[in-house]
C-alpha positions as CSV (number, residue, x, y, z in Angstrom):
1,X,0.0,0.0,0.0
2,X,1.0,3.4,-1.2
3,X,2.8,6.2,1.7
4,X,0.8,8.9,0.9
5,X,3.9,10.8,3.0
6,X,6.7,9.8,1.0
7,X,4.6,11.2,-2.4
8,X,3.7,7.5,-3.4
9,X,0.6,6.2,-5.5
10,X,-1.0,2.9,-6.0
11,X,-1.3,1.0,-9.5
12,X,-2.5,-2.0,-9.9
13,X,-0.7,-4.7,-12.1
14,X,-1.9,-8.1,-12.4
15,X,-4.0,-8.1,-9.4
16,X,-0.8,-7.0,-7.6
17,X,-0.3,-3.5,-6.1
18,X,2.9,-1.9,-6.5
19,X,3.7,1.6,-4.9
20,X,4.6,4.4,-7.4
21,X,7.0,7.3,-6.4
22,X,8.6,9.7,-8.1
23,X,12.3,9.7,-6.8
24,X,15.6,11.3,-8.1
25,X,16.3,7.6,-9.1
26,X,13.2,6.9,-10.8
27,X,13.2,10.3,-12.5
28,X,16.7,9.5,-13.9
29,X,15.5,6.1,-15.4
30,X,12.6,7.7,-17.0
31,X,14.9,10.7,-18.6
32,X,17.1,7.9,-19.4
33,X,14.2,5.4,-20.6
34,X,13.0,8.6,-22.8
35,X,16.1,9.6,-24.3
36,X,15.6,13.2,-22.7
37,X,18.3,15.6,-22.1
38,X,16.0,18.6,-20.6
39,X,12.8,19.0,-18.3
40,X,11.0,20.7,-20.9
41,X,11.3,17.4,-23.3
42,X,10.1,15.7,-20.0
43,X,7.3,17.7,-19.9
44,X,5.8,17.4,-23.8
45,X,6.1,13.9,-23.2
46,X,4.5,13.5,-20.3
47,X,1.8,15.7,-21.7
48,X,1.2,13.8,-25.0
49,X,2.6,9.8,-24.3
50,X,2.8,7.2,-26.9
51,X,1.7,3.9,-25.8
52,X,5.4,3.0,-25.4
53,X,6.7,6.3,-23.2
54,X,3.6,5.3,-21.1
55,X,5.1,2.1,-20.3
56,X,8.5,2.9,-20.0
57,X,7.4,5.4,-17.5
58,X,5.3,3.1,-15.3
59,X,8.2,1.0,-15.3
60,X,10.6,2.9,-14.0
61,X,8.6,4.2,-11.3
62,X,7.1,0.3,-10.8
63,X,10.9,-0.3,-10.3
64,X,12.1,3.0,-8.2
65,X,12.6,0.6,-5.1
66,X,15.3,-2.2,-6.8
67,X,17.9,-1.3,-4.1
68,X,19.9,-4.4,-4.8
69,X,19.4,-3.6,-8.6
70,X,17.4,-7.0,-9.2
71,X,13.9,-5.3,-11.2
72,X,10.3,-6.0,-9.5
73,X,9.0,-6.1,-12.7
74,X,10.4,-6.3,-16.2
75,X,9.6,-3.8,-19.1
76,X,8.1,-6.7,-21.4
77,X,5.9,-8.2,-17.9
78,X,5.0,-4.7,-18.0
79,X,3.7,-5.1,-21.8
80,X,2.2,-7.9,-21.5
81,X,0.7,-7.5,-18.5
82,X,-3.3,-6.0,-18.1
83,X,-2.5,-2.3,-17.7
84,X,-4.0,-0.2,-19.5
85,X,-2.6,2.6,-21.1
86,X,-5.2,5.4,-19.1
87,X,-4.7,3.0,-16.1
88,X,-0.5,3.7,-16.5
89,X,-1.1,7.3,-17.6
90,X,-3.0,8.4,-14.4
91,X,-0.5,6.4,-11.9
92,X,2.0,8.3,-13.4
93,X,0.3,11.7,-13.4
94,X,-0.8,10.9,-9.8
95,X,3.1,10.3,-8.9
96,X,4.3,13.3,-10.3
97,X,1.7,15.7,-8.1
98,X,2.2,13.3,-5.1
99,X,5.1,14.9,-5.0
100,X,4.3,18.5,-5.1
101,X,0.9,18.3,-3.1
102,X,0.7,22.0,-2.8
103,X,0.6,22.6,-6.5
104,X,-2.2,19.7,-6.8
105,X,-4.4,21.5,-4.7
106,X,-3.9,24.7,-6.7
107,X,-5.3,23.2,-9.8
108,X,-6.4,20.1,-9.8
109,X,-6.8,20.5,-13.6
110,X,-4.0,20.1,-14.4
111,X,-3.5,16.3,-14.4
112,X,-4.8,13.3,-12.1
113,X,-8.0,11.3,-11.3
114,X,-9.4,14.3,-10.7
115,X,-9.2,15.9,-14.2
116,X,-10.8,13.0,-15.4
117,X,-14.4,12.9,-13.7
C-alpha cells in the first residue's frame, strides 16, 4: 500500500499493487528510458505519451525501489501485463503531483484522477 507521506501512488498490475514514487532515481531512469536531455522534453512527453513512453514510465517508477538492482517487474511483464494505457497514464500523473501536493491542490486540472471525472 502506497505512503501517501513519501509522495507514493497505488497501481495496480496483475491483481498485484505496487507503490509508485517519483524519486531522483526513478526520475533519472525515466529521462534515461526517454532519451531526454531537458525538463521541458520531460514535460511534452508527459503531456502527450505514446503507448510505449507510457510504459517505460510506469516501469521505471514500478521499479524506483530495486535497491539491490534485481527489477520487481520487467519492461516486457509490463507489456504484456493488463495495464492499460489510461490506467499507466494516471498512476503516473498521480506520482508526479504526489510529490508537489501544494501545486495539486492549486489546480487540480492540471492532471490526475481528478481531471478525469
Amino acid at each position: 500500500m502506497a505512503n501517501k507521506q513519501r509522495g507514493e501512488v497505488d497501481l495496480k498490475v496483475d491483481g498485484k499493487t505496487f507503490p509508485l514514487c517519483l524519486t531522483l532515481g526513478a526520475l533519472a531512469a525515466m529521462e534515461d528510458a526517454l532519451g531526454v536531455v531537458t525538463a521541458g522534453e520531460l514535460d511534452d512527453i508527459i503531456k502527450r505519451p505514446t503507448y510505449r513512453q507510457m510504459l517505460d514510465m510506469a516501469h521505471c517508477l514500478i521499479n524506483f525501489r530495486a535497491e539491490d538492482g534485481k527489477e520487481v517487474m520487467s519492461r516486457r511483464e509490463l507489456e504484456l501485463s493488463d495495464l492499460t494505457w489510461s490506467a499507466a497514464y494516471f498512476g503516473v500523473v498521480d506520482a508526479i503531483v504526489a510529490m508537489n501536493p501544494a501545486k495539486a491542490d492549486a489546480g487540480n486540472d492540471e492532471g490526475g484522477k481528478e481531471a478525469a471525472t
